[in-house]
C-alpha positions in Angstrom: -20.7 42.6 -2.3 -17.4 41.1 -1.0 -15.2 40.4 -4.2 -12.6 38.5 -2.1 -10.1 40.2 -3.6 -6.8 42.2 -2.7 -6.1 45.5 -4.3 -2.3 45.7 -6.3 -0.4 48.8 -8.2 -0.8 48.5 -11.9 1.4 50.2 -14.5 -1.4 50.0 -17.3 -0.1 49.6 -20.9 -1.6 53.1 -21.4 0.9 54.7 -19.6 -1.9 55.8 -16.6 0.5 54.7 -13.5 -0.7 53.3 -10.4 -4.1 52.4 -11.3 -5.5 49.6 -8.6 -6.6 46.9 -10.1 -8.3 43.4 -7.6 -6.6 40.6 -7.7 -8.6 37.6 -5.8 -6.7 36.2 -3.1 -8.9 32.8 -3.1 -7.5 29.7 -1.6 -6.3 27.2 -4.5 -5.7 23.4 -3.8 -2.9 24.0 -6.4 -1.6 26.9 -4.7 -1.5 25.0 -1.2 -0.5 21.9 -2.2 3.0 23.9 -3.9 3.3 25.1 -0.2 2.8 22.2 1.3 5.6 20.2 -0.8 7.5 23.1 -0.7 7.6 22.6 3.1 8.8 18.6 3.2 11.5 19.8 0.7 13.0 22.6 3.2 12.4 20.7 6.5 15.7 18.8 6.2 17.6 22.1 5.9 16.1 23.1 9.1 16.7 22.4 12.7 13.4 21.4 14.3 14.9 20.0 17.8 14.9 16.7 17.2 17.4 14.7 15.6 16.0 11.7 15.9 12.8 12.6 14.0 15.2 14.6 11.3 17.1 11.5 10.7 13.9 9.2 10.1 12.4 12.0 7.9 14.7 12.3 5.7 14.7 8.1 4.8 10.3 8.6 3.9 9.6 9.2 0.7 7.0 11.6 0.0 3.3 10.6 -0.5 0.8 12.7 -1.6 -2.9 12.6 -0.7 -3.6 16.1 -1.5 -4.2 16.0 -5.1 -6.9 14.7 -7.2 -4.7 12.5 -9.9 -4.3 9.1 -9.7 -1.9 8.7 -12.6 0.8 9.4 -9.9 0.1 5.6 -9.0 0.5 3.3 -11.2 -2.5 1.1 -10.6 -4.5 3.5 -12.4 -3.8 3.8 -15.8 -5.9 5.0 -18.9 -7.0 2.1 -21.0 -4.8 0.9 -23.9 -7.5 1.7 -26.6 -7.7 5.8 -25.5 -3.7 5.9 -25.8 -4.5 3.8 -29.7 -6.8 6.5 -30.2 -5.0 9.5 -29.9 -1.6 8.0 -31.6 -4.1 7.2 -34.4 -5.3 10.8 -34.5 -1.5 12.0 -34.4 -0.2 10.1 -37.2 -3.1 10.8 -39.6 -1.7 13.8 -40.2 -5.8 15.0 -40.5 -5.7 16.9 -37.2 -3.0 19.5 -37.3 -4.9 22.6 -37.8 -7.6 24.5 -35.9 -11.0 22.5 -34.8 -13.7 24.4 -34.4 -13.6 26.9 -31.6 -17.4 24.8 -30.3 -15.3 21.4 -30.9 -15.1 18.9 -33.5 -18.7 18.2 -34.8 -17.9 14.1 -34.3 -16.0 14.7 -31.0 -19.8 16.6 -29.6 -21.5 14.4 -31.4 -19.7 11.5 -29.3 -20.2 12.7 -26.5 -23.9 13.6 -27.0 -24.5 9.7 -27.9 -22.0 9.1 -24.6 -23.9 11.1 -22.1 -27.8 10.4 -23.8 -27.6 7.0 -22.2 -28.5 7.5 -19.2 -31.1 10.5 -20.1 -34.9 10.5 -21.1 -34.2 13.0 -23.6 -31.9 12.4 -26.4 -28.9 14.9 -26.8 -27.8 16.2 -30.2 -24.4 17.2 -31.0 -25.2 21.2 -30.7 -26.0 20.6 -27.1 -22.1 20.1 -26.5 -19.3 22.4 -26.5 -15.7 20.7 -25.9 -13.8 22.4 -23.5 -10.3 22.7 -22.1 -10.7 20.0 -19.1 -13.6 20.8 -16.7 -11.9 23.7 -15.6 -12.9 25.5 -18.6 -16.0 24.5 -18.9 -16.3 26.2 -15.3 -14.6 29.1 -16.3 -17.3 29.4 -19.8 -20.6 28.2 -17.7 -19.5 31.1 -15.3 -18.5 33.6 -17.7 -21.4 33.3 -19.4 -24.2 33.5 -17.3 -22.5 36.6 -15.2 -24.0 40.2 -15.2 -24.1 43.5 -13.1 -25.0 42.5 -9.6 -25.6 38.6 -10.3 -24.8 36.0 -7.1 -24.1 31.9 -7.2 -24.8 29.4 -4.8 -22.2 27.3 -4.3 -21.5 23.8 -1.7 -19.8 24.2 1.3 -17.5 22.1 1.3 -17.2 22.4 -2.2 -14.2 22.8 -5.1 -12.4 26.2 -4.9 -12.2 27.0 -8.3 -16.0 28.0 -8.4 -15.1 30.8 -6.0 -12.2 32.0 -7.8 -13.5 32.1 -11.2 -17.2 34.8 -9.6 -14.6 37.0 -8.1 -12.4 37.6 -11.7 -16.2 37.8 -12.8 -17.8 39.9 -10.3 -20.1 37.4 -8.9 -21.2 37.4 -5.7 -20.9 34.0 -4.0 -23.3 32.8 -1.1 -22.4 29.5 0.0 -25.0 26.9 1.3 -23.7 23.7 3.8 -23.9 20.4 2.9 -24.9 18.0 5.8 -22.2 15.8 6.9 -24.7 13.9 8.7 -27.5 13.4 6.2 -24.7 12.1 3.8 -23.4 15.6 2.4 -27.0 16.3 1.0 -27.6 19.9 0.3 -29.6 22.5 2.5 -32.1 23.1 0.3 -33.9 25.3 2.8 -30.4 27.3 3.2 -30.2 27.6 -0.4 -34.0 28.8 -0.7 -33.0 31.5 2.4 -30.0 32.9 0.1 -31.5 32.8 -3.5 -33.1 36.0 -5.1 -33.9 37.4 -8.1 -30.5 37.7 -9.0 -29.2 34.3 -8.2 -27.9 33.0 -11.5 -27.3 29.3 -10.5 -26.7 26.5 -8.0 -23.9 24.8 -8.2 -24.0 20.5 -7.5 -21.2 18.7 -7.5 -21.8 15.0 -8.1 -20.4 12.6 -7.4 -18.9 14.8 -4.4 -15.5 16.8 -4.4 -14.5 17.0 -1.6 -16.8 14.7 -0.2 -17.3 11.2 -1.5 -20.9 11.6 -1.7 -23.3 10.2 -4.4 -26.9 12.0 -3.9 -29.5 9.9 -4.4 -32.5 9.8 -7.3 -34.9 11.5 -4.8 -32.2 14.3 -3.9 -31.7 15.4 -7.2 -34.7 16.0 -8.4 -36.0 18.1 -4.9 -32.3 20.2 -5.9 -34.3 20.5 -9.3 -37.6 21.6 -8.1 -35.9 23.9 -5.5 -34.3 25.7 -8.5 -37.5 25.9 -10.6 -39.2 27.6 -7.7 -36.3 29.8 -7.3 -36.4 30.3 -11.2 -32.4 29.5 -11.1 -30.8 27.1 -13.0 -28.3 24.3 -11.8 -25.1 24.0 -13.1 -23.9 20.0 -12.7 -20.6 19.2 -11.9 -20.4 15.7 -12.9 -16.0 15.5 -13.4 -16.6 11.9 -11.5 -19.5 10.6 -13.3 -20.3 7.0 -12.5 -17.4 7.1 -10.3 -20.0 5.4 -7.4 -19.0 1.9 -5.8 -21.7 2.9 -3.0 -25.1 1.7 -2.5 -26.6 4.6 -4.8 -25.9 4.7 -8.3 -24.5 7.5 -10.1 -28.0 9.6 -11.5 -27.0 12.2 -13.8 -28.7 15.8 -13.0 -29.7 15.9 -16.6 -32.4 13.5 -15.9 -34.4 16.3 -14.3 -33.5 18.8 -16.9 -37.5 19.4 -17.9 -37.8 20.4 -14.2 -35.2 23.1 -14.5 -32.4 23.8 -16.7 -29.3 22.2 -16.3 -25.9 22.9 -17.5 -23.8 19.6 -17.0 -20.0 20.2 -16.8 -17.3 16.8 -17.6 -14.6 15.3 -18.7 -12.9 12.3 -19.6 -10.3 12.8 -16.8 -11.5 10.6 -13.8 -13.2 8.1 -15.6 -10.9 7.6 -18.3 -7.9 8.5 -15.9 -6.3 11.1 -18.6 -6.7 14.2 -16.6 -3.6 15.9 -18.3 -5.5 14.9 -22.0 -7.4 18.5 -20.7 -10.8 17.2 -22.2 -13.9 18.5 -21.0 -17.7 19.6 -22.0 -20.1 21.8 -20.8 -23.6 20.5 -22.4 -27.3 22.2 -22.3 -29.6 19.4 -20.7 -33.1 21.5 -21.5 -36.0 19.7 -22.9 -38.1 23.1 -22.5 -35.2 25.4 -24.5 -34.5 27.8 -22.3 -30.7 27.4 -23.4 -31.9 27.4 -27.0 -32.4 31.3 -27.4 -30.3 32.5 -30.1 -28.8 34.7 -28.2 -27.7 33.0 -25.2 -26.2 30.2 -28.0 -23.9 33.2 -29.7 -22.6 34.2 -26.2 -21.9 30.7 -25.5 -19.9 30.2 -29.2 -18.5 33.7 -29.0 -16.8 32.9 -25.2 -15.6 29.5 -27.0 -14.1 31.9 -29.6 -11.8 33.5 -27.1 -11.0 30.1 -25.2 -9.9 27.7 -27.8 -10.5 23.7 -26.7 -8.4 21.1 -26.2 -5.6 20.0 -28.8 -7.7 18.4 -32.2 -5.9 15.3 -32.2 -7.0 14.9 -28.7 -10.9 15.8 -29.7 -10.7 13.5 -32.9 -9.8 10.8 -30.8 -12.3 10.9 -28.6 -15.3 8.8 -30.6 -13.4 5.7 -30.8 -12.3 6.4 -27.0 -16.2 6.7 -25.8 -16.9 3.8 -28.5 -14.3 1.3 -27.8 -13.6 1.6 -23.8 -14.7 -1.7 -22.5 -16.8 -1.9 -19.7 -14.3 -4.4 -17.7 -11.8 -1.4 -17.4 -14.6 1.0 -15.6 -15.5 -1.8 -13.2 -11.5 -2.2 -12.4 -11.3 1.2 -11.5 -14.8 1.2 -9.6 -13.2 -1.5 -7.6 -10.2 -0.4 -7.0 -11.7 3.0 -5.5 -13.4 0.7 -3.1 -11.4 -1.2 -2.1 -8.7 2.0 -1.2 -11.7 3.9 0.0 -12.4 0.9 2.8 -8.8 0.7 3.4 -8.9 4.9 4.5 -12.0 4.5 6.8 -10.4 1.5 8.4 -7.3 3.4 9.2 -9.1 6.9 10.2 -11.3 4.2 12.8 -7.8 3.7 14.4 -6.9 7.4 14.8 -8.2 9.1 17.7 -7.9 12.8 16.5 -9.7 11.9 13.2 -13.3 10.9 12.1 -14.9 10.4 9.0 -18.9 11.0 9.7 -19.6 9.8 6.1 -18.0 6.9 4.4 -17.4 7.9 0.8 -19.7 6.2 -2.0 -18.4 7.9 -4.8 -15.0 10.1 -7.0 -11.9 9.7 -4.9 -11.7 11.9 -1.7 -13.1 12.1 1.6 -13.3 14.3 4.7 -12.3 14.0 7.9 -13.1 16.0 11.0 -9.8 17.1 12.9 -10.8 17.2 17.3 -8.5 19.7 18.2 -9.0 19.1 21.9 -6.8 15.6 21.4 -3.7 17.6 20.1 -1.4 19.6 22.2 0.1 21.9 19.7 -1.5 22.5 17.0 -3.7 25.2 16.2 -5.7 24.5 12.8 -6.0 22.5 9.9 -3.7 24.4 8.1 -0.6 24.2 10.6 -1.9 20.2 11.0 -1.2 19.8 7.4 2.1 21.5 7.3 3.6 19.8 10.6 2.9 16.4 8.8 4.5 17.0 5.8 7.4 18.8 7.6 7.7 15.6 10.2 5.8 12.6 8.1 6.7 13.8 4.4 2.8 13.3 4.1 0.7 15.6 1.8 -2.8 15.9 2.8 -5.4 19.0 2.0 -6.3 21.2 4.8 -10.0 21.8 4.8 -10.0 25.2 4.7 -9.1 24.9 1.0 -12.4 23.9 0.3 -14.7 25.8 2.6 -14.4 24.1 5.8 -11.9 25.1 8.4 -10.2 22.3 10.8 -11.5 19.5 8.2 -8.7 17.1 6.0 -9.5 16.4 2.2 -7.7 12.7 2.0 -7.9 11.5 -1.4 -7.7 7.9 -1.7 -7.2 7.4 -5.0 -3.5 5.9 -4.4 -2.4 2.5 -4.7 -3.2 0.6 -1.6 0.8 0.0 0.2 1.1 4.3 -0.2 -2.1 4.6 1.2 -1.7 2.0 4.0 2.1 3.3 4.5 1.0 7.1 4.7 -2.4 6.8 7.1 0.4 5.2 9.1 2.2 7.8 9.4 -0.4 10.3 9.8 -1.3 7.9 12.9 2.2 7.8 14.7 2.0 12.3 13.8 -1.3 11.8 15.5 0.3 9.9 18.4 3.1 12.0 18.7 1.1 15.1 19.0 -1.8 14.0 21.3 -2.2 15.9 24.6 -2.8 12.2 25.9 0.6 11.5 24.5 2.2 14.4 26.1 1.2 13.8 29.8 -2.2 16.2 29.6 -5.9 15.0 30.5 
């Protein structure tokens, strides 16, 4: 089983020195992105050769496409009535102490109503435990299932933090392609090749990080019979529910919960645009119980007893949040993404080193191909992505972050004169370094 870990001294509080103890040495967007700005800050200390460059660097001001968090642009903002809600919660002076380790009964309850909408079966409030962001809900869904020997199926291309959370675990993760040419769609015949008997769950991201894809109706429910005839479950990350502006609607995986048992993982950070609020939930979509054993509930409450959830003011705000958010602000947002989406495939069409073989339908990212063969001197993704924030002050994520070496993530979640100005960039970087450019055939 490869852990993906790296072994490190220990002094142990026990006084038992140099005990090894694995550390995983995963990939985090987090982690690159710090080394990434970390690089634009130093380049005008150093000498790279040309002053003329220097000079023009240092006039650009940094912009970030690395990161999944619009509030760094102010066209997205959280609506008025979720900021009213949680100063309401605040000054009531009601929700100062400790909430229930599960969540607030009215805060599950909310989002039980919230996400029973759009589902044939009706959630109830015990189907909902409020989480830390969707992070934790990650970090509980894994922690949970995990036992001696266990293995996950997770998307490739897919977000990191899966991987890093089965290696603190011990889970053993096999990783199944999505097909850029089908429009991310999962390999369900890969994923039948790599499940066995102790594959604990498949892992669906949708709408897509890092992709931009939003599987259809029909796609769903073959992932769902794929998983009941592997006798898995499937664990739905759904962070950018109904964050689709494509020709497919957002379908939630719950909807095939009777099929196979589905645990769905959210938050109100994308679609409310409150990502620091840290509000999340992990909820049981299964109509046939499987998730309603009393002892797979304890070990769900008992893991939420070491966690802790988000703040309670935050939780107690979140029924008049779900109740009162009009639907005029979703659509601005929905629109918005569209529009900044079609702005970043008409500006990868004019960059020759670049394609985009999907146009995104859905969250905010997309990725790119990078043809090495066009550029002159560089060697990956990774040193692409360094050289143009060194040079262009231009934050992008190299695909190897998420699972796919000499691939961009470009989030274009920005407002549309960054977004414009920085894919401009990246194209005169693109320019600059093309073999074309540089005399070669």
């Amino acid at each position: 089983m490869e852990t993906n870990g790296v072994k490190v001294k220990a002094n142990l509080s026990d006084g038992v020195n140099n005990q090894e103890i694995e550390t995983p040495n995963n990939i985090t967007i987090k982690g690159i992105l710090g080394l990434l700005m970390a690089n634009v800050e130093t380049a005008s200390d150093e000498e790279n050769g040309c002053n003329n460059l220097k000079n023009n660097k240092s006039k650009k001001k940094v912009i970030s496409l690395g990161m999944g968090d619009p509030t760094a642009y102010s066209c997205f903002h959280s609506p008025a009535v979720a900021q009213d809600a949680v100063l309401e919660t605040l000054a009531s002076n009601k929700f100062n102490g400790y909430a229930p380790t599960v969540g607030l009964p009215q805060t599950r309850k909310a989002i039980a109503d919230y996400l029973s909408r759009d589902l044939p079966e009706k959630l109830c409030a015990d189907d909902v435990y409020v989480t830390a962001g969707c992070t934790q809900a990650i970090e509980i869904a894994l922690s949970i299932l995990a036992r001696p020997g266990s293995n996950i199926l997770l998307p490739r291309p897919g977000f990191p933090i899966y991987a890093l959370c089965a290696a603190f675990r011990h889970i053993e993760v096999r990783y199944f392609d999505l097909v850029p040419g089908k429009g991310w769609e999962v390999d369900l015949n890969a994923v039948e090749a790599l499940a066995d008997r102790n594959t604990i769950a498949i892992v669906v991201i949708n709408p897509g990080n890092p992709c931009g894809n939003v599987y259809s109706y029909q796609h769903l429910q073959e992932i769902a019979e794929t998983a009941k005839k592997l006798r898995t479950i499937v664990i739905a990350d759904e962070v950018y529910g109904h964050l689709a502006f494509g020709a497919k609607p957002f379908v939630p995986m719950g909807v095939f919960g009777a099929i196979a048992p589905v645990l769905t993982l959210g938050s109100l950070s994308k679609r409310w645009l409150v990502p620091g609020w840290r509000l999340g939930w992990l909820v049981t979509n299964d109509p046939n119980g499987t998730f309603k054993n009393p002892k797979f509930v304890e070990r769900i409450k008992k893991y939420c007893d070491i966690c802790g959830g988000p703040a309670t003011f935050i939780q107690a705000a979140v029924p008049r949040i779900i109740q009162q958010t009009e639907d005029v602000f979703f659509r601005k947002t929905v629109n918005l993404l569209k529009w900044t989406a079609d702005i970043c495939c008409e500006k990868i069409k004019e960059i020759p080193c670049i394609s985009c073989p999907h146009k995104p339908e859905g969250s905010m990212a997309v990725m790119v191909k990078l043809h090495l063969s066009l550029l002159e001197d560089i060697s990956d993704d990774i040193d692409f992505c360094f050289k143009l924030a060194k040079e262009e002050s231009i934050i992008l994520l190299p695909g190897l972050a998420v699972g796919l070496k000499n691939w961009i993530r470009i989030t274009f979640a920005a407002d549309p004169s960054s977004l414009e100005e920085a894919l401009g960039r990246l194209k005169s970087f693109c320019q600059r370094h093309s073999c074309q450019q540089n005399g070669h055939h």
